[in-house]
N, C-alpha and C positions, 0 to 999 in steps of 0.2 A: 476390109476390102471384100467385095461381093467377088465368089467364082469366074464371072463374066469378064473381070475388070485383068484378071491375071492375062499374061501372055509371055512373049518370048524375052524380054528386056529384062522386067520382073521374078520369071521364076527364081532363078536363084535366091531374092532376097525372100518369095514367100518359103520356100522350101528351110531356108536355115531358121527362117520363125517359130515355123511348126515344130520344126524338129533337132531344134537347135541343142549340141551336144552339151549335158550338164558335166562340169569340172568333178574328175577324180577325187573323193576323197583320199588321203593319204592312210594306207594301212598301221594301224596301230596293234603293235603286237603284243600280248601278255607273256607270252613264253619264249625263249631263246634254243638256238641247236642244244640237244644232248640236255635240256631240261626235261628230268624226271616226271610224268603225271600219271593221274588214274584217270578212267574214263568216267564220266556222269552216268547212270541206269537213266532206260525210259520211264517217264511216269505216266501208269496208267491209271485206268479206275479203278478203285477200291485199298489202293497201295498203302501197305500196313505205314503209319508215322514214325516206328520205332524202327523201321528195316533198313539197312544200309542202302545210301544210295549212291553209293560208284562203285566199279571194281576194286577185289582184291589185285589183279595183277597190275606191274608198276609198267609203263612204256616211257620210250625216250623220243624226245620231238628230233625225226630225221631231215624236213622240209616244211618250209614255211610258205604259203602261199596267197598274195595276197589279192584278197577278195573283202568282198564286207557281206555277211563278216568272215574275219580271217578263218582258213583254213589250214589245218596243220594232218602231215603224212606223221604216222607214228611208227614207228617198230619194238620190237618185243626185246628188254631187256636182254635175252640170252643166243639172241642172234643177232646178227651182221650180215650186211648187205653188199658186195664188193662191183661198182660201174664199169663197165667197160665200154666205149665209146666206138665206134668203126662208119667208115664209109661207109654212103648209101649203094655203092656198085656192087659191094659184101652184102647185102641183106640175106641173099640165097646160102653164104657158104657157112663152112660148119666153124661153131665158135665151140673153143675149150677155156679152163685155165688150168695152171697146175702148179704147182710149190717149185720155190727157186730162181735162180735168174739164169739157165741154161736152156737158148730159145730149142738149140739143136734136136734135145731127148721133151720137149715140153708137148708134145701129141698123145707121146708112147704113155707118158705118167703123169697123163690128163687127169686131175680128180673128176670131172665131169664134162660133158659136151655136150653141143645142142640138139645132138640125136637121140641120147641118155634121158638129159630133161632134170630126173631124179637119180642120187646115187648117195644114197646111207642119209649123213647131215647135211650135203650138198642139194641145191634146187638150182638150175637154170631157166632164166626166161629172156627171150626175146622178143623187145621191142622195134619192129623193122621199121616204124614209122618216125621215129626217134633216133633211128641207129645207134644204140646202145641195148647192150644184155648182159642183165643183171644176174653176179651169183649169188644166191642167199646159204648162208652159214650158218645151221644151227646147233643151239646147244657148244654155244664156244668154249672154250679152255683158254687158258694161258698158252699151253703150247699149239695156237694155231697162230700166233704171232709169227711172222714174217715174212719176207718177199714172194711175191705170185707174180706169174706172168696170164695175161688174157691176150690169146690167141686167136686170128681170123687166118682159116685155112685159105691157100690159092696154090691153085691144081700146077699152072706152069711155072711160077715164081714161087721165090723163099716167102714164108707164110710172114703175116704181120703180126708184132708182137707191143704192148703198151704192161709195163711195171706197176704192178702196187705193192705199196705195203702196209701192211696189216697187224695194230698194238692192239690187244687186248687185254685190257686190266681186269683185275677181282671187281668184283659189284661192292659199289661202296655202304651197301645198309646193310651189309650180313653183319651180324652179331659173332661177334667171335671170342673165344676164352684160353688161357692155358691153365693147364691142370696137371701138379708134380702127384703122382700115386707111388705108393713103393709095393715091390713084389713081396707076395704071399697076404697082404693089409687087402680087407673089401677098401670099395669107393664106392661112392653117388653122382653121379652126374646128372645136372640139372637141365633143364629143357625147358622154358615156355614158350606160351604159342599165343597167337591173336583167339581172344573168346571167343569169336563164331564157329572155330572151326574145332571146340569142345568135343564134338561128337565123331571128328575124322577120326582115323586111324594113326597111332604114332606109329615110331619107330625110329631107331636108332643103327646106322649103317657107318661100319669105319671101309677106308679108301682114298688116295690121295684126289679125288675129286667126288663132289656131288652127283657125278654122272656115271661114275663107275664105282659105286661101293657095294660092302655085302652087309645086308642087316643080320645085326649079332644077335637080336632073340629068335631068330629061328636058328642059328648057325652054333650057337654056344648058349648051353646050360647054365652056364654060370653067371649068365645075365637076367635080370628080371623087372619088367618095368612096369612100374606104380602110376596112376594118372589123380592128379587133384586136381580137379574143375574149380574149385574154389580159390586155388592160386593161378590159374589158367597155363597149367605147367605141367609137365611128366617127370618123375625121377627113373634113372636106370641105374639099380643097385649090379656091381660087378663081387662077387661073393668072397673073391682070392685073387688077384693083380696076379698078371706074367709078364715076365720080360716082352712079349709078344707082343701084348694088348699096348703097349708103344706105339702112337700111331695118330692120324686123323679122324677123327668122326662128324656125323652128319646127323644133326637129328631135329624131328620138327613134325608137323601133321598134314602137310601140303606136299601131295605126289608133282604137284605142276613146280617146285622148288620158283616157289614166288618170292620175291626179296621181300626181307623183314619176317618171315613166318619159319626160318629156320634157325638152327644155330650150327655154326661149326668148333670143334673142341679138338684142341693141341693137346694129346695125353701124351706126359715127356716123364722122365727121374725115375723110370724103373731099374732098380738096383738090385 
């Protein structure tokens, strides 16, 4: 059909000719929620053949989205992400949340707020376009499991309040051991670690968590630790057991406590 020939009767069927919408394909997805990955590296020029290519760190698939090709929102093993949903008339006011199901005291013993922003392992963001504001959790523990309220303040009426709760389990790829020692008997504790990271720095920290312990070769003498690269492991020789040295430890060569590059060790049976 020549230009000339179109007119008012016509356009529409020229127009869905030209431009006529091609069918959706259906998204096909390879990964599922809470499926573990590593990310790919970029490949550039000259990129040694022998050099790892994806991350050490492991993330968990939070959202799936679909496009072609798919796209997937990731998050970082050791945090948590808590939604809060509110009205678009709210956009302006201040959102909190805080531990508990008591709406009454939930301002006063806000872990954080949209004024805050930041506060220790808490992050706050607001999405006003979206109406929802996200708090991120990092560095979790076991004991941040449980009920939270998210909070939208209103100046002349009782504030609006939406429940969450929140399970945190152990990370399923730590490597973990128990070991009976008896008091006044040396021990060894073993430790290996992924080969690349040979050349980090060990260490061996006892503490009922990864996130709070105290490394024993600086803290006690009686500790001393051997590295052989050739089994890609550390030993930490303890020279005389105490009742004391009872306890948890953490040991591994990765400061960023990436899953799979540490170990954690139950030392129990001191007598």
């Amino acid at each position: 059909m020549a230009p000339a020939e179109v007119n008012n009767d016509n356009e529409k069927l020229v127009f869905n000719t030209l431009y006529k919408t091609k069918p959706q394909k259906k998204t096909c997805f390879k990964f599922n929620f809470r499926d573990t990955v590593r990310i790919s590296k970029l490949r550039v020029m000259f990129r040694k053949g022998y050099e790892q290519t994806y991350t050490d760190e492991i993330f968990t698939v939070k959202e799936r989205i679909g496009r072609q090709p798919p796209v997937y929102r990731l998050a970082d093993l050791a945090e948590e992400s808590v939604s809060c949903p509110y009205e678009s008339r709210y956009h302006n006011s201040l959102k909190y949340i805080c531990r508990g199901n008591r709406p009454s005291t939930c301002l006063q013993q806000a872990l954080i707020t949209s004024d805050t922003k930041q506060n220790g392992r808490f992050r706050l963001d607001d999405d006003k376009v979206s109406g929802t504001f996200t708090v991120n959790i990092s560095s979790l523990t076991q004991n941040d499991s449980g009920s939270y309220l998210c909070g939208v303040q209103r100046n002349s009426e009782l504030d609006v309040f939406s429940a969450v709760e929140l399970e945190v389990e152990e990370w399923c790829c730590v490597k973990s051991t128990t070991i009976n020692g008896t008091a006044g008997y040396p021990l060894t504790l073993q430790c290996p670690y992924p080969r690349q990271y040979q050349h980090n720095s060990k260490f061996l920290c006892k503490g009922d968590h990864r996130n709070n312990c105290t490394k024993m070769a600086v803290s006690q003498r009686r500790f001393t630790l051997q590295d052989d690269a050739t089994s890609s492991s550390f030993m930490m020789k303890i020279t005389a057991l105490e009742a004391d040295d009872a306890g948890t430890y953490w040991c591994g060569t990765d400061s960023q406590w990436r899953v799979g590059n540490y170990t954690k060790i139950e030392l129990s049976g001191m007598l």
